[in-house]
GULO-662759 format. One record per atom (N, C-alpha, C, O, CB): x, y, z. Coordinates in steps of 0.02 Angstrom, whole numbers, padded with zeros to 5 digits, always signed. Glycine has a CB too. Layout:
N
XYZ...
***
This chain:
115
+04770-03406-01089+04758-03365-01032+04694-03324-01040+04686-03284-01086+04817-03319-01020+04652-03336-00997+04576-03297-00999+04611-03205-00956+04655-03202-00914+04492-03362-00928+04586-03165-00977+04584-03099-00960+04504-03096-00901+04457-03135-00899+04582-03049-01045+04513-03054-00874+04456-03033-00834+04449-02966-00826+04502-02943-00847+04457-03059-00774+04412-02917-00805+04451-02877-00780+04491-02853-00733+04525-02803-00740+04436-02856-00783+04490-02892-00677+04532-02878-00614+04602-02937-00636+04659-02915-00636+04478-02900-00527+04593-02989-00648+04634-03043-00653+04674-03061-00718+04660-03030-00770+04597-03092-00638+04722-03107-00718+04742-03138-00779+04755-03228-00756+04802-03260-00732+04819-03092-00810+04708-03238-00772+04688-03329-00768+04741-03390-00803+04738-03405-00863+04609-03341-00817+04778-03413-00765+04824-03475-00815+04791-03534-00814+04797-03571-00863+04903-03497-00789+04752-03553-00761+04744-03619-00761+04655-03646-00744+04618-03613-00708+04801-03644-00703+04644-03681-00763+04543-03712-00753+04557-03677-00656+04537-03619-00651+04517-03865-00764+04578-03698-00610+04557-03688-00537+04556-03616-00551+04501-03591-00538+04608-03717-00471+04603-03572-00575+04595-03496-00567+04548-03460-00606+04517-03407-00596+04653-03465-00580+04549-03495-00647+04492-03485-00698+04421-03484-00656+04387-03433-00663+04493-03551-00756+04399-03529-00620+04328-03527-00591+04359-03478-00528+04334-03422-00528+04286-03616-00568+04382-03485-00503+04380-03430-00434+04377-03363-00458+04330-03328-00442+04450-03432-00382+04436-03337-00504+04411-03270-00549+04361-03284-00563+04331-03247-00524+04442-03246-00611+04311-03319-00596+04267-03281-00631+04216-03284-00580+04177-03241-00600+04249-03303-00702+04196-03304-00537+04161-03290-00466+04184-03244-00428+04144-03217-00390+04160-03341-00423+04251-03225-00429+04274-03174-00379+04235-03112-00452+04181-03084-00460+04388-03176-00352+04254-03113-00464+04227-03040-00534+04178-03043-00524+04156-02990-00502+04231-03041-00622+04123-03105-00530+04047-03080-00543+04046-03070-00446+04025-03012-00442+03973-03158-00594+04052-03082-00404+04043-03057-00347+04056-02975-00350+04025-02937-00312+04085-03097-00300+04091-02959-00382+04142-02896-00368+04073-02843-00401+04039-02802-00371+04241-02898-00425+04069-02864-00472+04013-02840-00520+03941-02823-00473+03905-02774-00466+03997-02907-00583+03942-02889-00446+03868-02889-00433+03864-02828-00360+03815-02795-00345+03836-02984-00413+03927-02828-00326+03906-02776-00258+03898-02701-00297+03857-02657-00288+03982-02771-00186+03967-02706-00356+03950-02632-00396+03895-02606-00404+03871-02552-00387+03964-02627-00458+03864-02683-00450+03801-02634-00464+03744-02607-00398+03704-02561-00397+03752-02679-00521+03759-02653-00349+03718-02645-00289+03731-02578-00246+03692-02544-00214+03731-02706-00244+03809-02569-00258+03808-02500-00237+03767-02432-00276+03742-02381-00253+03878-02488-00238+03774-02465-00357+03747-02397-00383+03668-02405-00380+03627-02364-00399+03774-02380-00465+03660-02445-00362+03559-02456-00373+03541-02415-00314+03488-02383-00312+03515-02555-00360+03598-02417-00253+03562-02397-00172+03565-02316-00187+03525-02273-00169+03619-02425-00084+03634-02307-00232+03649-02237-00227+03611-02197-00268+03607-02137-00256+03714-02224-00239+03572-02230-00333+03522-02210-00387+03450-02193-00330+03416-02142-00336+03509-02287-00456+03438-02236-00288+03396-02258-00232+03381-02187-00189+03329-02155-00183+03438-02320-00186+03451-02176-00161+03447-02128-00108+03479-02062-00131+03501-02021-00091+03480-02155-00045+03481-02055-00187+03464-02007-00221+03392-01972-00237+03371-01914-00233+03488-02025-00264+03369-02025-00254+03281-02008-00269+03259-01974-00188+03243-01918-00171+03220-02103-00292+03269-02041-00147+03228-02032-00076+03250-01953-00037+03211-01921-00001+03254-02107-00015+03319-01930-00053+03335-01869-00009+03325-01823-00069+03368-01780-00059+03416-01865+00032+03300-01810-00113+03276-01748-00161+03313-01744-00216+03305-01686-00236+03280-01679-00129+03348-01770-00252+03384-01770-00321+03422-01706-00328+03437-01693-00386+03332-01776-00383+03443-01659-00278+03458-01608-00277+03526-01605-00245+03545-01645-00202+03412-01577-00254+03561-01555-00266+03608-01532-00186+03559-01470-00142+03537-01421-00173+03707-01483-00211+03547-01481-00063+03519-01446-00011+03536-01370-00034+03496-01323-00041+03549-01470+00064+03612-01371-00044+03620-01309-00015+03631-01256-00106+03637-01197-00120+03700-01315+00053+03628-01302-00134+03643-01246-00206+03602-01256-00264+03598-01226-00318+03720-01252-00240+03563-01323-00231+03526-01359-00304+03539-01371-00356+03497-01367-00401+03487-01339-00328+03618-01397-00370+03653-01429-00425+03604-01498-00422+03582-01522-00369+03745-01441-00410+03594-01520-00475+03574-01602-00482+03590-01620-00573+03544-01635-00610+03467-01616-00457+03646-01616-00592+03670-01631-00659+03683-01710-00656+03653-01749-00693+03739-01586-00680+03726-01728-00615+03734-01808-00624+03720-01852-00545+03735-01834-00488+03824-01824-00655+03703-01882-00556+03707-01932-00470+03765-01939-00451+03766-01952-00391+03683-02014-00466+03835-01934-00483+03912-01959-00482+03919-01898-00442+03937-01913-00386+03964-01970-00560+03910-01830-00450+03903-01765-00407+03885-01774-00354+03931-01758-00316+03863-01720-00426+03830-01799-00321+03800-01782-00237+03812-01844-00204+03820-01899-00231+03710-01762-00228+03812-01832-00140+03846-01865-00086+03793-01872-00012+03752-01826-00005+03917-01818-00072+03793-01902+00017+03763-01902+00073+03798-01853+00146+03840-01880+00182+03759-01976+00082+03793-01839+00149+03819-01802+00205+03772-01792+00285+03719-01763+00297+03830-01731+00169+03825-01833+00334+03795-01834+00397+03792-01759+00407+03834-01719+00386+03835-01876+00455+03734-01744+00444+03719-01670+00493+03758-01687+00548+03802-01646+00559+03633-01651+00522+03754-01735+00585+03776-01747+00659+03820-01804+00662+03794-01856+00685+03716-01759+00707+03863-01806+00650+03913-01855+00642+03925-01919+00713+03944-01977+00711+03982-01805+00629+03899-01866+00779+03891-01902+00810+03853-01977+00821+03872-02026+00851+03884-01869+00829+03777-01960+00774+03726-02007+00785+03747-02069+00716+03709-02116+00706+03639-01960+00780+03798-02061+00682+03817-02100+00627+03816-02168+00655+03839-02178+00711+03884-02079+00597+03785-02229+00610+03791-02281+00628+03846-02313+00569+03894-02349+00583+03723-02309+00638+03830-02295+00515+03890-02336+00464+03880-02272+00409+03830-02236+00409+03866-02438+00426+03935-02267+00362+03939-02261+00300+03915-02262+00241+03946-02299+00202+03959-02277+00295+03846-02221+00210+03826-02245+00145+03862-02261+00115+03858-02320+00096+03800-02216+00110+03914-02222+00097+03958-02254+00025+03980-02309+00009+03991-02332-00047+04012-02233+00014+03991-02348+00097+04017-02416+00109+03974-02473+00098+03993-02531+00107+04038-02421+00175+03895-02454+00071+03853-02496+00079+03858-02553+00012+03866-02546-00049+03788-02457+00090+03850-02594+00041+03858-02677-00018+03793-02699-00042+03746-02682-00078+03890-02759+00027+03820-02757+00003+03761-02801-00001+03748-02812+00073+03707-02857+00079+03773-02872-00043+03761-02795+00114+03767-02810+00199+03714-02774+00231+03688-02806+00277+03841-02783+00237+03687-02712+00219+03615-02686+00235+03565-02680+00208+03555-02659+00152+03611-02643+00248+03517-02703+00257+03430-02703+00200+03426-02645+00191+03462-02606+00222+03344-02728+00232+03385-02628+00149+03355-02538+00144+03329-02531+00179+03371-02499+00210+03315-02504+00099+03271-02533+00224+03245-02516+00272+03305-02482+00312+03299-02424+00330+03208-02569+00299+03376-02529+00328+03429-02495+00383+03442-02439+00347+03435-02389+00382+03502-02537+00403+03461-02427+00284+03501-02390+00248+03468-02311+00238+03494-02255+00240+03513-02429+00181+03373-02344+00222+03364-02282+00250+03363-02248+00298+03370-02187+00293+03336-02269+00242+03353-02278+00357+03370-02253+00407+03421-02214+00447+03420-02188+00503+03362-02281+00421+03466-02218+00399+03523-02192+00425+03531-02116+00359+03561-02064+00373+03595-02264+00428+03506-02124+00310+03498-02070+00263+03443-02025+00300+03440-01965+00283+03476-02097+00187+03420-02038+00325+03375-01979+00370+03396-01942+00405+03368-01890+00422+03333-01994+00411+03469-01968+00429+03509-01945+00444+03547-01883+00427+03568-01835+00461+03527-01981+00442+03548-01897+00367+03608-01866+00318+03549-01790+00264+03488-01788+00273+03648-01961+00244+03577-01751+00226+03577-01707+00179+03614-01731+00125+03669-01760+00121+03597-01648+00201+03564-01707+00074+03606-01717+00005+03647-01647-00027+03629-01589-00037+03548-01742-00057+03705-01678-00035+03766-01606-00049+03795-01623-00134+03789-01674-00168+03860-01613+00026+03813-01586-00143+03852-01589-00198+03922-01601-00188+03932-01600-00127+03844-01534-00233+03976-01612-00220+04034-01629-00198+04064-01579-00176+04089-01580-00120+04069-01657-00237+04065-01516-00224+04079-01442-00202+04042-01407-00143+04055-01357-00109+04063-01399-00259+04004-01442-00143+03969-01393-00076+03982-01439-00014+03989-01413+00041+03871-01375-00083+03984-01496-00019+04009-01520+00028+04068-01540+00058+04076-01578+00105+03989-01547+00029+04124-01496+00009+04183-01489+00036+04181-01417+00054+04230-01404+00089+04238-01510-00008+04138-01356+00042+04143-01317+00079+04122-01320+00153+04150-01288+00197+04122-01281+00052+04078-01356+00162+04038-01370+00231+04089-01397+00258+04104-01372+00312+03971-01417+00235+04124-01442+00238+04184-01485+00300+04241-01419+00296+04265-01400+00349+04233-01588+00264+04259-01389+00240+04326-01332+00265+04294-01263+00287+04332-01214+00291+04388-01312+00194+04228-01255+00299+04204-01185+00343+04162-01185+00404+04131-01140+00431+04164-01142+00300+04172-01270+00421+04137-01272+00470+04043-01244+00472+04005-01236+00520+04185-01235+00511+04033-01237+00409+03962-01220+00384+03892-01266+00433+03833-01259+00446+03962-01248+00292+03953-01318+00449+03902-01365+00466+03872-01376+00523+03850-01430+00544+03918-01415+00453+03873-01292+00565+03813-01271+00628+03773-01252+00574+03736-01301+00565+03827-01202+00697+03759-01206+00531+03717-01195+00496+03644-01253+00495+03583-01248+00501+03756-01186+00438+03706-01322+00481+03628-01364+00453+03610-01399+00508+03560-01435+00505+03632-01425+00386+03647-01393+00565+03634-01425+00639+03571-01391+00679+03532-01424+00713+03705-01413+00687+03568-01319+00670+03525-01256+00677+03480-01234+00656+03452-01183+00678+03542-01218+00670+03454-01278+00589+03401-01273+00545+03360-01321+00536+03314-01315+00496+03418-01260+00494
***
């Protein structure tokens, strides 16, 4: 029995589909963290509102106007070019996790609508 990490393989057919389903799985991972290493740099390596920047695993994208949202950074794969992705981070402010759960529970977020 081959191990994977998502799977446990008994037989040659499962054997090749795991190990393509894994390296598919791997390869969007890392694609998520390259965009998020990415748009980190492009919106200021900072949090906006407190200027924490200790780890990238910390800050978050955060829509101003939730209205004009077209998709989800966090959700991003392999399915948008950068060009889209930035575009929609132009969108957004860079928060820290803490600060950007204060902004969603104080309603803070005329503040950055207003500025």
């Amino acid at each position: 029995m081959k191990k994977c990490k998502w799977h446990i393989c008994n037989n040659l057919t499962k054997n090749i589909y795991c190990s393509n389903k894994c390296k598919n799985k791997q390869s969007v991972q890392n694609r998520r963290e390259s965009i998020k290493i990415k748009l980190v740099n492009y919106l200021g390596n900072k949090c906006q509102r407190c200027n924490w920047n200790e780890h990238v695993a910390g800050l978050v994208m955060h829509h101003t106007n939730p209205e004009i949202k077209e998709f989800g950074l966090s959700s991003v794969g392999g399915s948008k070019s950068w060009q889209k992705i930035k575009e929609e981070a132009d969108k957004c402010i860079l928060l820290c996790s803490n600060c950007h759960n204060v902004v969603h529970a104080t309603k803070e977020q005329e503040w950055f609508f207003n500025s």
